[in-house]
C-alpha positions as CSV (number, residue, x, y, z in Angstrom):
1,X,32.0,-26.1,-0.9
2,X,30.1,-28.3,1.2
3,X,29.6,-27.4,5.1
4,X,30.5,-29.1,8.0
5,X,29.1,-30.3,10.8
6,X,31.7,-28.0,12.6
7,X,29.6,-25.5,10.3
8,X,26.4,-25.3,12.2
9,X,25.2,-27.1,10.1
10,X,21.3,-27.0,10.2
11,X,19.8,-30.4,9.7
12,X,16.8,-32.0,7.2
13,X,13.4,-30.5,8.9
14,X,14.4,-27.0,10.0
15,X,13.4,-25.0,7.0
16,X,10.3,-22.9,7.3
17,X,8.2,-25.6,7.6
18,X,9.7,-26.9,10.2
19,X,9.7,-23.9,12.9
20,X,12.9,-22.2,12.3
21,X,11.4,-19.2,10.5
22,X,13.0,-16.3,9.1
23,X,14.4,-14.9,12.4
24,X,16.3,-18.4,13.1
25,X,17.6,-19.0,9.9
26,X,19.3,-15.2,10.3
27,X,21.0,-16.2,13.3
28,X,21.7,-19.4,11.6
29,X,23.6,-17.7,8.8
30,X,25.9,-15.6,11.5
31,X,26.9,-19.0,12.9
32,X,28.0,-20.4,10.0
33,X,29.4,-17.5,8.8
34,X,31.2,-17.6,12.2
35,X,32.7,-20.7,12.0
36,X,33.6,-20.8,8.1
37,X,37.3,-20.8,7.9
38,X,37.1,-18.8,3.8
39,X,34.2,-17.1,2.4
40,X,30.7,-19.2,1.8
41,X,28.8,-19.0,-1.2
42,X,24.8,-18.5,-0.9
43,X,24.5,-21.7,-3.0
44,X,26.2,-23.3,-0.1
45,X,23.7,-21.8,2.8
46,X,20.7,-22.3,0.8
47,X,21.5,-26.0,0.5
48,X,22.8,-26.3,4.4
49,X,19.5,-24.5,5.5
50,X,16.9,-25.8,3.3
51,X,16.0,-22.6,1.0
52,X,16.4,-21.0,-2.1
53,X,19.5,-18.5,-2.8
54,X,17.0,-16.2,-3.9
55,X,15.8,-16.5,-0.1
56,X,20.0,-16.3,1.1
57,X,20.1,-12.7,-1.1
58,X,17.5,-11.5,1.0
59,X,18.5,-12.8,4.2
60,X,21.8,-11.3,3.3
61,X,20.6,-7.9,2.4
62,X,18.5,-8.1,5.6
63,X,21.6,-8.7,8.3
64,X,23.2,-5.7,6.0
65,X,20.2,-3.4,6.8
66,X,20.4,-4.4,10.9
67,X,24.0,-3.6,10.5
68,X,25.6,-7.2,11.2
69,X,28.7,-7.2,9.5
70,X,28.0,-9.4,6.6
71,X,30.5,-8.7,3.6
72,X,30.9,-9.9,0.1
73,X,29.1,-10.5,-2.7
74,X,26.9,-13.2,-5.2
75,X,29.4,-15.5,-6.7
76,X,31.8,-15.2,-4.6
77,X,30.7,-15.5,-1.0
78,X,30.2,-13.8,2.2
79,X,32.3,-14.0,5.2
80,X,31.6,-12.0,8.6
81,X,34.1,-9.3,9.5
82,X,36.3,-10.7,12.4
83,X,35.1,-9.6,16.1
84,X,31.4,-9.6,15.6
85,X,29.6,-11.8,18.2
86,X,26.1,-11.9,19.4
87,X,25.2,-10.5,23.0
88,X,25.9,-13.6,26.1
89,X,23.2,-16.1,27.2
90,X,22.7,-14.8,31.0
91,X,22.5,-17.8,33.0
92,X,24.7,-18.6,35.8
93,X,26.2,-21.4,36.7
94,X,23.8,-23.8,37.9
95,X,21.3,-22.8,35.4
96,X,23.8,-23.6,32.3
97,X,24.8,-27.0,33.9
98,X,21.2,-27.8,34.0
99,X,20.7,-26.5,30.0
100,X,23.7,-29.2,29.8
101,X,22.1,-31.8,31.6
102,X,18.5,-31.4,29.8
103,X,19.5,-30.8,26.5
104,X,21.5,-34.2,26.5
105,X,18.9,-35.9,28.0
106,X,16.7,-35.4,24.8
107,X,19.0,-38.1,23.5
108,X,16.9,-41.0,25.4
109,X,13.9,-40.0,23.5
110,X,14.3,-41.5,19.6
111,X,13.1,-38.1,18.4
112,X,15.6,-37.2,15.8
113,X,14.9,-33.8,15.2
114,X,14.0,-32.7,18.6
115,X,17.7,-34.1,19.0
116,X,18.7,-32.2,16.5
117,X,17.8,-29.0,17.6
118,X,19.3,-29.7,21.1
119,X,22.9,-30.3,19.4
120,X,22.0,-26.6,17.9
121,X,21.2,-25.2,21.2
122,X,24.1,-26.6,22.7
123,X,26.6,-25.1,20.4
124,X,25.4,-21.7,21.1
125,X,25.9,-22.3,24.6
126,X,29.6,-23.0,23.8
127,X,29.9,-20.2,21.9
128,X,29.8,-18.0,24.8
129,X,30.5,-20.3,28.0
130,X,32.4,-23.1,29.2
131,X,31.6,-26.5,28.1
132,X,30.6,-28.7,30.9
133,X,32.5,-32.1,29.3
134,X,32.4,-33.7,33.4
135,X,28.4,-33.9,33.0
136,X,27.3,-36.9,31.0
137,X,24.1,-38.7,30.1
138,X,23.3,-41.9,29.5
139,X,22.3,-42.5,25.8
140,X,19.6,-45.8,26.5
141,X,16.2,-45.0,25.8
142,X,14.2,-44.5,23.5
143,X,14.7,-46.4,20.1
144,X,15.2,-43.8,16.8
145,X,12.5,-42.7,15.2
146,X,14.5,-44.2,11.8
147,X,12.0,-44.0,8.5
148,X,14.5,-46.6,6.8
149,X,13.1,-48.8,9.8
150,X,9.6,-47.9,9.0
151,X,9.3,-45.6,11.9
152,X,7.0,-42.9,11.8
153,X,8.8,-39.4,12.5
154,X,8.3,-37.7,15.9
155,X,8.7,-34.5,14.2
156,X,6.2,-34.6,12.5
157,X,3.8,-35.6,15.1
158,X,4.8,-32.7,17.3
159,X,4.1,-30.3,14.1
160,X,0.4,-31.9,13.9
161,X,-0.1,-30.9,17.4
162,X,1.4,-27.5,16.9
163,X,-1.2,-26.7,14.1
164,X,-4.3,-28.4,15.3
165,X,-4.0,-30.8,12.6
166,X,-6.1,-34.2,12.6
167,X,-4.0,-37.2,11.4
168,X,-5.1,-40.5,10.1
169,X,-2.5,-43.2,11.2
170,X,-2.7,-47.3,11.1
171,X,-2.0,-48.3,14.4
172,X,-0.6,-52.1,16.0
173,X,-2.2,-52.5,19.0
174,X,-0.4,-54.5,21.5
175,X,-2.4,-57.6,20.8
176,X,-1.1,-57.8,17.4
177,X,-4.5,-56.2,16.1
178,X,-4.6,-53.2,13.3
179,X,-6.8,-50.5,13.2
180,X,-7.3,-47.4,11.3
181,X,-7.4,-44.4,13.6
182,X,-8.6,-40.4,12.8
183,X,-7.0,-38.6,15.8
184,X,-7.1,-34.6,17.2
185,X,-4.0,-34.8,18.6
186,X,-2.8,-33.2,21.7
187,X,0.8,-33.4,23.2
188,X,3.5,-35.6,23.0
189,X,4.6,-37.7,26.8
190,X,8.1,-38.8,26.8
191,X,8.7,-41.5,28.9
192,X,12.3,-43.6,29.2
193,X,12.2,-46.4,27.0
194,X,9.5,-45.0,24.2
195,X,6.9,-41.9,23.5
196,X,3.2,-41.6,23.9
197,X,1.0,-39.8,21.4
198,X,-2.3,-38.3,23.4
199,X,-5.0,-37.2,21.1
200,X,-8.6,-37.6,20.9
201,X,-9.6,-40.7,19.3
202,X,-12.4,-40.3,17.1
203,X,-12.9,-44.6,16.5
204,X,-13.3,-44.4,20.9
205,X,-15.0,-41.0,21.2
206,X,-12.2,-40.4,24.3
207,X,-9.3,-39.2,24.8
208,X,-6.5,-42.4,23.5
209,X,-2.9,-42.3,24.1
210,X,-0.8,-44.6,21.3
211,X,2.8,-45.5,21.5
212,X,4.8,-44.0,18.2
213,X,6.6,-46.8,17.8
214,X,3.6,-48.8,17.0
215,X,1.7,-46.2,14.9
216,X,2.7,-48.0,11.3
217,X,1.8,-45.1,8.7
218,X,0.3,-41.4,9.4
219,X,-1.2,-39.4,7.0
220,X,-1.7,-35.3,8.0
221,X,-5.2,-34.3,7.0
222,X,-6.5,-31.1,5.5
223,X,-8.7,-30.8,8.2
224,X,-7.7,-28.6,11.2
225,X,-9.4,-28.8,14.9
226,X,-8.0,-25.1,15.8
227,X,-11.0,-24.3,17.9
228,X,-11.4,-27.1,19.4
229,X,-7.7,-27.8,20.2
230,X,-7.3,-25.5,23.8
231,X,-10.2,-26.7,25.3
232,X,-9.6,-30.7,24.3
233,X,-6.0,-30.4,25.7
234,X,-7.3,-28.7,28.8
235,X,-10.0,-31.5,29.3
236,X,-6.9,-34.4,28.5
237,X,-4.5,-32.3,30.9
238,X,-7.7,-32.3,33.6
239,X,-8.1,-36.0,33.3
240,X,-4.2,-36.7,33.2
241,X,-4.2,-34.2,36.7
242,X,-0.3,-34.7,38.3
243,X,0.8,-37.7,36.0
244,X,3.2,-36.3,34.1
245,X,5.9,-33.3,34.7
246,X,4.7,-30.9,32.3
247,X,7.2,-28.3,30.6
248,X,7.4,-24.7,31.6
């Protein structure tokens, strides 16, 4: 049985490596257990969420152990016993329609996974309040970061920065001219109509910020700038001062 989207279905680039981690993919598995209309096989969560079934059995077994109400069995499938639901999200009003309001706004910034996991978000919202249908967004922005159109993945930029990792990327300047960059990168700035990558440029010996829509290739190096990486941001962030509305 294949899941659908009305499955909670998690998308490509939210297994382990891509920040989920064991205690997501646990709540993961209740909402799709939630929502499954007949029992699901672990065959058909491990290929929904990116894992092995050997890693489904023991995500199974652990739910059992905290007592969620998982039944069922290998082969068969597991189904959650009706009137089981997860404590509320306590936010009042203003505060969800505001969730509402930024969460859809992440569709004007092309980054697909990052979109993603604001469609996730959202559903747990509905799951426990009202949906708020009367505020919309504007979907302009942006353009997709589409690898059938060559672009490079925003996703996987923002998992660079996470780790401290130094990238090599090819980057089209807006002259036309191509260079070969070796970057530290920093943080991600999300602007309207496209998104900045800030890093520390080692071809400049400064601090470089390079539109991802013209960055033509990236390679992630083995080499890591962990202790380096909170005192380079704070320098960037010093030099930036008020530009940008940071998140909080």
């Amino acid at each position: 049985m294949l899941l659908s989207a009305g499955h909670a279905r998690v998308s490509a680039g939210t297994s382990a490596g891509g920040g989920h981690g064991a205690l997501g993919r646990l709540f993961e598995i209740i909402q799709i257990l939630r929502a499954a209309p007949a029992p699901v096989r672990a065959e058909d969560l491990a290929q929904t969420l990116e894992v092995s079934k050997r890693t489904i059995y023991r995500d199974i077994a652990a739910l059992q152990m905290m007592r969620t109400p998982v039944e069922g069995e290998a082969g068969i499938g597991y189904v959650l016993r009706t009137g089981y639901d997860l404590p509320p999200l306590n936010f009042d009003a203003e505060e969800i329609e505001a969730l509402h309001v930024g969460l859809a706004m992440l569709v004007r910034t092309g980054d697909t996974e990052l979109q993603q996991a604001a469609k996730r978000v959202s559903r747990k919202i509905k799951d426990v309040h009202a949906a708020a249908d009367w505020l919309q967004v504007a979907p302009w922005g942006a353009p997709q970061d589409d690898p059938d159109k060559g672009c490079v993945s925003v996703a996987l930029l923002r998992q660079a920065v996470r780790a401290s990792q130094k990238l090599r990327i090819s980057y089209l300047s807006n002259s036309g001219a191509m260079s070969q960059r070796v970057l530290r990168p920093l943080g991600l700035i999300y602007h309207v109509d496209t998104i900045l990558l800030a890093a520390w440029c080692e071809l400049r010996g400064g601090f470089r910020h390079f539109r991802t829509g013209q960055i033509h290739a990236v390679d992630v190096l083995d080499e890591a700038f962990c202790s380096e990486a909170q005192v380079l941001r704070g320098l960037w962030l010093q030099q930036e001062g008020s530009t940008y509305v940071h998140c909080v």
